[in-house]
mmCIF file of the C-alpha atoms, coordinates in Angstrom:
data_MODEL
# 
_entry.id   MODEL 
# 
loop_
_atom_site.group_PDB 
_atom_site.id 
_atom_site.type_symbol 
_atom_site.label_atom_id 
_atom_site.label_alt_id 
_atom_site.label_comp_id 
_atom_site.label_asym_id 
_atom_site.label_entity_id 
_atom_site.label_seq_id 
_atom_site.pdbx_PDB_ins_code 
_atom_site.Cartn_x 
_atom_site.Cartn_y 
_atom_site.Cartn_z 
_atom_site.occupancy 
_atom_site.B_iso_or_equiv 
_atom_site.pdbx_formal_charge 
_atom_site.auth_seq_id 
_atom_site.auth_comp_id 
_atom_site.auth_asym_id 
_atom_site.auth_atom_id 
_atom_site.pdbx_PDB_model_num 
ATOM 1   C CA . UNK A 1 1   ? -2.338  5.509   0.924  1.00 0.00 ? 1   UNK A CA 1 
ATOM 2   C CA . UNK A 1 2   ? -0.223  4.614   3.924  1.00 0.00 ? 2   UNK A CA 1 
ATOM 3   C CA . UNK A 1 3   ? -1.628  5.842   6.725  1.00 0.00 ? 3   UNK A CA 1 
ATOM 4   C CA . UNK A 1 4   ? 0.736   7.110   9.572  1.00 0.00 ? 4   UNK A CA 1 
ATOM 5   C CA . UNK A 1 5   ? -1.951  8.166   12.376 1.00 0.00 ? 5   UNK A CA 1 
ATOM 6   C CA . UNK A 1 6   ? -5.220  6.899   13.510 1.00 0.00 ? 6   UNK A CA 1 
ATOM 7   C CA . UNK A 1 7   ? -7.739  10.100  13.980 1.00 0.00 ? 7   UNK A CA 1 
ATOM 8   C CA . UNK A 1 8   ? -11.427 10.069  15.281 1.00 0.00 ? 8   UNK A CA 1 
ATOM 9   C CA . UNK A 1 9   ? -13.116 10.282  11.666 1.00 0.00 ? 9   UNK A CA 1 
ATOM 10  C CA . UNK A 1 10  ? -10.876 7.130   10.456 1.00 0.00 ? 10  UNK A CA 1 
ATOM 11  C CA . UNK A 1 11  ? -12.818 5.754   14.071 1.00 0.00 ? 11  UNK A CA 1 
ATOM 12  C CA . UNK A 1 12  ? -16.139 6.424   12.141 1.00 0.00 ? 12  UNK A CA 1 
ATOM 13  C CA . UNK A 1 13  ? -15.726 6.093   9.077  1.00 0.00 ? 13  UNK A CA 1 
ATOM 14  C CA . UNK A 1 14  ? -14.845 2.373   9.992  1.00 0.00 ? 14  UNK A CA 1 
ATOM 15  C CA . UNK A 1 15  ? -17.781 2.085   12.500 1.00 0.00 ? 15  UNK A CA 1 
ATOM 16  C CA . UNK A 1 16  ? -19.827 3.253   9.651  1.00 0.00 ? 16  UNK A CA 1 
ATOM 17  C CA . UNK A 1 17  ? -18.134 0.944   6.986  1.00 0.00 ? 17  UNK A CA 1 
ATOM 18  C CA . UNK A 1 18  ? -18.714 -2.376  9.401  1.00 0.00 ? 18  UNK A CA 1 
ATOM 19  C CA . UNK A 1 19  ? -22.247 -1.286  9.821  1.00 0.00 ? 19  UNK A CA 1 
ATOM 20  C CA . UNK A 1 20  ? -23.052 -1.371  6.313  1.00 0.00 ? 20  UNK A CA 1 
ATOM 21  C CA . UNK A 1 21  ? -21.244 -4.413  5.328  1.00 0.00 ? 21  UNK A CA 1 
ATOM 22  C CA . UNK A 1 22  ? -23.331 -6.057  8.086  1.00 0.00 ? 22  UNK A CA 1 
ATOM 23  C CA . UNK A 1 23  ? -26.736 -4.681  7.074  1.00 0.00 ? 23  UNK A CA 1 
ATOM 24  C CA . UNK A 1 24  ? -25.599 -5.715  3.453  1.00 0.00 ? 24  UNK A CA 1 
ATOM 25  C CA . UNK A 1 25  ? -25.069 -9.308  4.648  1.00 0.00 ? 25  UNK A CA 1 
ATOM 26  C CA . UNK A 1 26  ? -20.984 -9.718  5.523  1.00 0.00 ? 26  UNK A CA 1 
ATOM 27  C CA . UNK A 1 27  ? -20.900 -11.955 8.095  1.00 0.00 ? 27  UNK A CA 1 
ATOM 28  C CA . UNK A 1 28  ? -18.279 -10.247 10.340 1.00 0.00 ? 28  UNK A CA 1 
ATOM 29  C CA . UNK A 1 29  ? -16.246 -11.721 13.434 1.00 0.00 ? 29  UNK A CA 1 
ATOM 30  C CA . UNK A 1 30  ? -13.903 -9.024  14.661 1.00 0.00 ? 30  UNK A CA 1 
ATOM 31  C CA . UNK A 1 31  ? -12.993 -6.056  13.085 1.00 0.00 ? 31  UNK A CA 1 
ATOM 32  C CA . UNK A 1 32  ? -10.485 -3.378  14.493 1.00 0.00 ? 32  UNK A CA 1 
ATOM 33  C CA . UNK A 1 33  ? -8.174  -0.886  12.817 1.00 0.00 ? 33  UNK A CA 1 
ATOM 34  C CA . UNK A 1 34  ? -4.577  -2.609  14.008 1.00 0.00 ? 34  UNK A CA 1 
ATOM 35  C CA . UNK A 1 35  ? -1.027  -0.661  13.535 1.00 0.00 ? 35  UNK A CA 1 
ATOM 36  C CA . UNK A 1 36  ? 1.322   -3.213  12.638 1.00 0.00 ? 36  UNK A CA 1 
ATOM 37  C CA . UNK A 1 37  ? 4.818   -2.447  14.216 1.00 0.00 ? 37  UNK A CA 1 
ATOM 38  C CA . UNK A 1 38  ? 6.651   -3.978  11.137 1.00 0.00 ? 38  UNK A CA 1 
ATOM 39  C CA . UNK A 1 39  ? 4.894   -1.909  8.706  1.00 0.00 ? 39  UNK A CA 1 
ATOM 40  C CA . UNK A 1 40  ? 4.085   1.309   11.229 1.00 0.00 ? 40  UNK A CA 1 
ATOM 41  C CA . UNK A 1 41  ? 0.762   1.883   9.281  1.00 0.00 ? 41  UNK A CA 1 
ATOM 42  C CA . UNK A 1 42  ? -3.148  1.398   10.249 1.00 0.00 ? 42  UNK A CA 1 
ATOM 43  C CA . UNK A 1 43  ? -4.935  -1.238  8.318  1.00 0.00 ? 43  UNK A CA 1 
ATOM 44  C CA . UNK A 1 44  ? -9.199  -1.740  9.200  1.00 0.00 ? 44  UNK A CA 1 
ATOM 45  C CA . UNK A 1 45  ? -8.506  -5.535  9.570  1.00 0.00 ? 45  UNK A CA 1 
ATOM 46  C CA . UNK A 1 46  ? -12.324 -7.556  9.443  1.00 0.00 ? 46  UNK A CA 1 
ATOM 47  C CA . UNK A 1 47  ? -12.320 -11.265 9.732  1.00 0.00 ? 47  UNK A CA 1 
ATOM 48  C CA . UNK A 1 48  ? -14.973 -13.000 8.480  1.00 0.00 ? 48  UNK A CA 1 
ATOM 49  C CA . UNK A 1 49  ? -15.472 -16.806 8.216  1.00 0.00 ? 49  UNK A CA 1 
ATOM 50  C CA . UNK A 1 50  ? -17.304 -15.929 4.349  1.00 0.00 ? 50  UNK A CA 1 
ATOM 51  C CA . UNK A 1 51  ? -13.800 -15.436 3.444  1.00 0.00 ? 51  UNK A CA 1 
ATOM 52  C CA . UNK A 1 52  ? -12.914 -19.115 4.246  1.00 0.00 ? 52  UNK A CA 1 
ATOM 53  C CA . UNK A 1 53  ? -16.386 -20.508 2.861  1.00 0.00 ? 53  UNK A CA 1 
ATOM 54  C CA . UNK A 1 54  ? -16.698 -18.245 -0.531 1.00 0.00 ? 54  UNK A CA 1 
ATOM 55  C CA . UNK A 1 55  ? -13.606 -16.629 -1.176 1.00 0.00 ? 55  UNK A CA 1 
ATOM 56  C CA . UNK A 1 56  ? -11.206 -13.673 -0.478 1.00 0.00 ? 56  UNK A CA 1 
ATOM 57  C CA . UNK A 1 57  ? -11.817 -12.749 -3.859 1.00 0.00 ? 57  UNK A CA 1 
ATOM 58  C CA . UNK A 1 58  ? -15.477 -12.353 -3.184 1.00 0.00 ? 58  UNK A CA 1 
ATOM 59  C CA . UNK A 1 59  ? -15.493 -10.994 0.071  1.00 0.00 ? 59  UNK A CA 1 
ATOM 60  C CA . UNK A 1 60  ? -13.044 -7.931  -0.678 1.00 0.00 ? 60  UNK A CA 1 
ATOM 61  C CA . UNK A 1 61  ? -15.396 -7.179  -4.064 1.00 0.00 ? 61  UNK A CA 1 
ATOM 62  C CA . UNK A 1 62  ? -18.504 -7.170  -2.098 1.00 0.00 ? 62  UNK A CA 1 
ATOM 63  C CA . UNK A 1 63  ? -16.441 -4.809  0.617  1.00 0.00 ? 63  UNK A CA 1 
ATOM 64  C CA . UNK A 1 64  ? -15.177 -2.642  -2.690 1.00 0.00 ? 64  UNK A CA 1 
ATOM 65  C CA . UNK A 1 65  ? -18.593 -2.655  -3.828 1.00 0.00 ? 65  UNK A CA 1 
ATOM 66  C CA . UNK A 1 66  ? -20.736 -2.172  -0.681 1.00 0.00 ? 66  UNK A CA 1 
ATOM 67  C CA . UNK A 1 67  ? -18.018 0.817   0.412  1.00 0.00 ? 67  UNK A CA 1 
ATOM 68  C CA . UNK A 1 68  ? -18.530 2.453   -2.730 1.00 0.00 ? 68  UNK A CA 1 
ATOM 69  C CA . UNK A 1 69  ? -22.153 2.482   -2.662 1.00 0.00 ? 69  UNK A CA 1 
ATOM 70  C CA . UNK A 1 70  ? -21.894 4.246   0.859  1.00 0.00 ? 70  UNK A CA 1 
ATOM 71  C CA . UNK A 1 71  ? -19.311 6.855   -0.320 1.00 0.00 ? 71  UNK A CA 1 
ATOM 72  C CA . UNK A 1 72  ? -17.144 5.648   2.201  1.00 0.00 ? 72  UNK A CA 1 
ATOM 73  C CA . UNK A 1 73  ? -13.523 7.669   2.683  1.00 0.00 ? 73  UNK A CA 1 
ATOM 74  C CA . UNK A 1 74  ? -11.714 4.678   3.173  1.00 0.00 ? 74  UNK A CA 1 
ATOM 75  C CA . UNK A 1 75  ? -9.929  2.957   0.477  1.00 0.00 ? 75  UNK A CA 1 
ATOM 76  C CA . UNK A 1 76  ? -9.370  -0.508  -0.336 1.00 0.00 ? 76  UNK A CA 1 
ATOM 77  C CA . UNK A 1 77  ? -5.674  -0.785  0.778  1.00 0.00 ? 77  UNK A CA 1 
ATOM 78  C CA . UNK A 1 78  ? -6.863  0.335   3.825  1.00 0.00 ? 78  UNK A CA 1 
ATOM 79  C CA . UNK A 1 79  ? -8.832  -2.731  4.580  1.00 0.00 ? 79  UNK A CA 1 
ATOM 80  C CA . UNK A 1 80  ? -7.774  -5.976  4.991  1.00 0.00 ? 80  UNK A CA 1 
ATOM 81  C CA . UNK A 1 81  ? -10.335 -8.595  4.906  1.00 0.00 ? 81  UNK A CA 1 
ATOM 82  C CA . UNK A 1 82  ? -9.423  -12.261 6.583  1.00 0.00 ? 82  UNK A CA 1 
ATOM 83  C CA . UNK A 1 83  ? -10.677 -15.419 7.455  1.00 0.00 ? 83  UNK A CA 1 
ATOM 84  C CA . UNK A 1 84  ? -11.271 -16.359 10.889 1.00 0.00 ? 84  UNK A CA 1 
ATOM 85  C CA . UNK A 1 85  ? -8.972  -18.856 11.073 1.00 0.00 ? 85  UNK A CA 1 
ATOM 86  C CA . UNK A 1 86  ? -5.996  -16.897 10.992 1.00 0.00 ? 86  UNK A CA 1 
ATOM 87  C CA . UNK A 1 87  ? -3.834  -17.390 14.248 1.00 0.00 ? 87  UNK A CA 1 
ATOM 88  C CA . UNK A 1 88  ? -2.999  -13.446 13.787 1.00 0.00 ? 88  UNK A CA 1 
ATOM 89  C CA . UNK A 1 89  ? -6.647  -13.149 14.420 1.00 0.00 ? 89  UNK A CA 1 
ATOM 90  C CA . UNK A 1 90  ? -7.363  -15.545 17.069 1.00 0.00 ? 90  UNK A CA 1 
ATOM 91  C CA . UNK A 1 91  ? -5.220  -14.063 18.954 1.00 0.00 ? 91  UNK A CA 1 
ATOM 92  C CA . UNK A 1 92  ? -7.641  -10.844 20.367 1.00 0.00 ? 92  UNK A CA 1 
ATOM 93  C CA . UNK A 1 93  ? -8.893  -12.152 23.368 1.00 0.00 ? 93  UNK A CA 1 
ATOM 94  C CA . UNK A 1 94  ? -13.079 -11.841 22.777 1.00 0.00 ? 94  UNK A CA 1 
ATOM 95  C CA . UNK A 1 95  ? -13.011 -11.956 26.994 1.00 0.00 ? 95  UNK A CA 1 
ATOM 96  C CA . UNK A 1 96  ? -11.827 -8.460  26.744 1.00 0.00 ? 96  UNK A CA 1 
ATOM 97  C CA . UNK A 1 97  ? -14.408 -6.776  24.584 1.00 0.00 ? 97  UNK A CA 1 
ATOM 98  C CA . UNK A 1 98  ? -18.273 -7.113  24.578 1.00 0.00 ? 98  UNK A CA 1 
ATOM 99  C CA . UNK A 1 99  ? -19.494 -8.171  21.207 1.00 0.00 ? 99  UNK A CA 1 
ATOM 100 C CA . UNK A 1 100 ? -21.261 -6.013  18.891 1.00 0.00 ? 100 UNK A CA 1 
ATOM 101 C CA . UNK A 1 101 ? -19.246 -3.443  19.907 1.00 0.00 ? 101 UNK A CA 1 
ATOM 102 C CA . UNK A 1 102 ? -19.234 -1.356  16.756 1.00 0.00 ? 102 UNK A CA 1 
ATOM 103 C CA . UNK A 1 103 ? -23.627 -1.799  16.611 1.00 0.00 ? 103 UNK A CA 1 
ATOM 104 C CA . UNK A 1 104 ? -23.350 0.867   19.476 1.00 0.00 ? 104 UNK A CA 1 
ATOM 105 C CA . UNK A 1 105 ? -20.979 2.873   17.937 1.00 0.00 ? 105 UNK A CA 1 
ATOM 106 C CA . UNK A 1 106 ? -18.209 2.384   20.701 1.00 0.00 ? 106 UNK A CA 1 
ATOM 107 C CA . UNK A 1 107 ? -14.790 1.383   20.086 1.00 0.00 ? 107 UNK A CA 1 
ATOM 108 C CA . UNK A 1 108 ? -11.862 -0.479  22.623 1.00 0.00 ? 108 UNK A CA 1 
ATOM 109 C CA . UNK A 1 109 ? -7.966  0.474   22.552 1.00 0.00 ? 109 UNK A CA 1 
ATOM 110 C CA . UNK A 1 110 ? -6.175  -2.664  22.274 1.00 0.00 ? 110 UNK A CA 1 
ATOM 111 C CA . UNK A 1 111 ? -2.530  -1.167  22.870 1.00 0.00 ? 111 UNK A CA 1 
ATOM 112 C CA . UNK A 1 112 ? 0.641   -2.698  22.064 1.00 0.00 ? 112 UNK A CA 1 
ATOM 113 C CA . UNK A 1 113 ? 0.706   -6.701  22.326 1.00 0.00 ? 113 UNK A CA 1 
ATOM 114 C CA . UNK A 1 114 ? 2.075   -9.712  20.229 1.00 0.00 ? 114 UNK A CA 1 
ATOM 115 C CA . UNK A 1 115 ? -0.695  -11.470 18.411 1.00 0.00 ? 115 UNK A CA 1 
ATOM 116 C CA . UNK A 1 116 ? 0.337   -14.697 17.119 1.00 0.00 ? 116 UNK A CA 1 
ATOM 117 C CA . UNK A 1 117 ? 3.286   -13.741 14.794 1.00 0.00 ? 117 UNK A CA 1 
ATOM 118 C CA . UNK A 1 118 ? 2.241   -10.035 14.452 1.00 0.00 ? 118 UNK A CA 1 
ATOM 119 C CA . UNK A 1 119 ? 3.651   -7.340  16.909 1.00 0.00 ? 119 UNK A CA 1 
ATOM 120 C CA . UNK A 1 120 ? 0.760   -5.165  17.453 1.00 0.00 ? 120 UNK A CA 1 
ATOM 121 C CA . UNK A 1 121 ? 2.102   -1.470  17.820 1.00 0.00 ? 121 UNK A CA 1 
ATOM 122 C CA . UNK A 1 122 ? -1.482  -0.138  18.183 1.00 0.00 ? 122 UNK A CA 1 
ATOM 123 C CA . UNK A 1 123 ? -5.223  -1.155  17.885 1.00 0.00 ? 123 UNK A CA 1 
ATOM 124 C CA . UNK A 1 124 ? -8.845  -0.025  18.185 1.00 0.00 ? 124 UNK A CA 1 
ATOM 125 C CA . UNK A 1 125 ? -11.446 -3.290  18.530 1.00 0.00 ? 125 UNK A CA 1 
ATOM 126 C CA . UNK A 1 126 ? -14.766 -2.237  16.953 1.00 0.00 ? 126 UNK A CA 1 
ATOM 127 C CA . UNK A 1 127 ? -16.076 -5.933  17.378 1.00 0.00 ? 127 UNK A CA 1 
ATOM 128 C CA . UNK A 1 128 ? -15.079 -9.374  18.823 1.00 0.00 ? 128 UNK A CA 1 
ATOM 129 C CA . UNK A 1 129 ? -17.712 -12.388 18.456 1.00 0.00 ? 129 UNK A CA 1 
ATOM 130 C CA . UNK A 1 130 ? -16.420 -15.705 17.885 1.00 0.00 ? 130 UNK A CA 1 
ATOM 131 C CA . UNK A 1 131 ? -19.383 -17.593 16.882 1.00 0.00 ? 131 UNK A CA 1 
ATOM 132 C CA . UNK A 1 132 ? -20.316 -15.766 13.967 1.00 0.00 ? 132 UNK A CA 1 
ATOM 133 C CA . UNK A 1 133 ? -21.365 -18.313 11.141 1.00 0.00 ? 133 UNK A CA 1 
ATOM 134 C CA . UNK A 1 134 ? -20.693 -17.571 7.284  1.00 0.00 ? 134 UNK A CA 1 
ATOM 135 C CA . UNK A 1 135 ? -23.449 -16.820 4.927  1.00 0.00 ? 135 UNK A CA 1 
ATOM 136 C CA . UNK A 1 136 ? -24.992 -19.432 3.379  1.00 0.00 ? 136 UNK A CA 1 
ATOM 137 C CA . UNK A 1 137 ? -24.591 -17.484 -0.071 1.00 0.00 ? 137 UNK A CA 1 
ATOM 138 C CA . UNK A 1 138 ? -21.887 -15.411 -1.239 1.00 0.00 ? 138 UNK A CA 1 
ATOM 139 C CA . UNK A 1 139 ? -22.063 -11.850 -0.590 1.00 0.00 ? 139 UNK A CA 1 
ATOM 140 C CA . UNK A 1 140 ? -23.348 -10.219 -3.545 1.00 0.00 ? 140 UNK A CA 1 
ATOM 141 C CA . UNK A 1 141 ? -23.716 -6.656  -3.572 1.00 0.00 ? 141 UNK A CA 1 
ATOM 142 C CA . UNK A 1 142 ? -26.566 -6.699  -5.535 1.00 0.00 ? 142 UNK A CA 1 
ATOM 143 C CA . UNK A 1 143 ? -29.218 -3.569  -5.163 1.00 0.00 ? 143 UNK A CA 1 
ATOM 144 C CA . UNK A 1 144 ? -30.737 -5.132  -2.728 1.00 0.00 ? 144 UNK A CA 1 
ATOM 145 C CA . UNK A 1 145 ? -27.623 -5.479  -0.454 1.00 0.00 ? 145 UNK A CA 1 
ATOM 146 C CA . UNK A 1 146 ? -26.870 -2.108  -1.419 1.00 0.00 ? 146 UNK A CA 1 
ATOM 147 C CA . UNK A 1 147 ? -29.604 -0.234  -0.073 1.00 0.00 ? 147 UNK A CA 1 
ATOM 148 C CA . UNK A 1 148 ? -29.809 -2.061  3.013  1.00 0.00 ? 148 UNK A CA 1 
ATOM 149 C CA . UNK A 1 149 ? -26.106 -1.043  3.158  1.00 0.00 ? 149 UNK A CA 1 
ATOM 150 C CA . UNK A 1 150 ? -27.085 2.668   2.740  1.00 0.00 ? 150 UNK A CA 1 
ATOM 151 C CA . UNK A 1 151 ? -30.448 2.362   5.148  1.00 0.00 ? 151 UNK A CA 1 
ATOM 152 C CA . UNK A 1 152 ? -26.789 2.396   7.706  1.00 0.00 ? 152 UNK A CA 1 
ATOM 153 C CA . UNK A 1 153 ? -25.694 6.073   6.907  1.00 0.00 ? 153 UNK A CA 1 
# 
């Protein structure tokens, strides 16, 4: 679905997304919804460094999985899941948000800025925490993960 505009439920229905992937174990960096200028949509971009250590494979099934389980209105091609060493990444400044920032349900306007190679048209910055260390397992959304993911609805 490409998605044109940004609106306050797409806001929380990400806030609510990163909340359960966190309670379910995803060990998350920085996640924002970002509005590319070259492709003029709104992607929920979450870096993690679990994509590095186990996978993007695994990471975006465990983010399929645990967003199912929630009933979550966001789709897959929505999301884009990275590692967090990609320069596109590095490139929001954690100086300028507090971390955590989606655990309190608050959400920073990055505006328009490059970022590495990426021309940033529009962004909101749910979280920014650079020393976030990947799991020592591989995400599994396995019922135990799920329901903690739920216990965040």
């Amino acid at each position: 679905m490409d998605k044109a505009s940004l609106v306050n439920p797409d806001i929380a229905a990400g806030n609510h997304l990163l909340s359960a992937l966190e309670r379910a174990g995803l060990a998350i960096s920085i996640a924002a919804w970002l509005k590319l200028r070259d492709t003029g949509e709104w992607n929920l971009f979450i870096a993690s460094p679990d994509v590095q250590t186990h996978g993007p494979t695994t990471v975006n099934k465990f983010i399929d999985r645990v967003r199912t389980a929630i009933e979550s209105e966001l789709s897959m091609d929505e999301i884009t899941a990275v590692n967090t060493t990609n320069h596109f990444v590095n490139g929001v400044s954690p100086l300028s948000f507090a971390s955590s920032i989606h655990s309190k349900g608050g959400v920073h306007r990055l505006g328009s800025r490059p970022l590495g190679e990426a021309d940033i048209e529009d962004g909101f910055v749910y979280k920014v925490e650079r020393n976030v260390k990947a799991s020592r397992e591989a995400p599994r959304a396995n019922a135990e993960a799920l329901k903690k993911a739920k216990l965040a609805a």
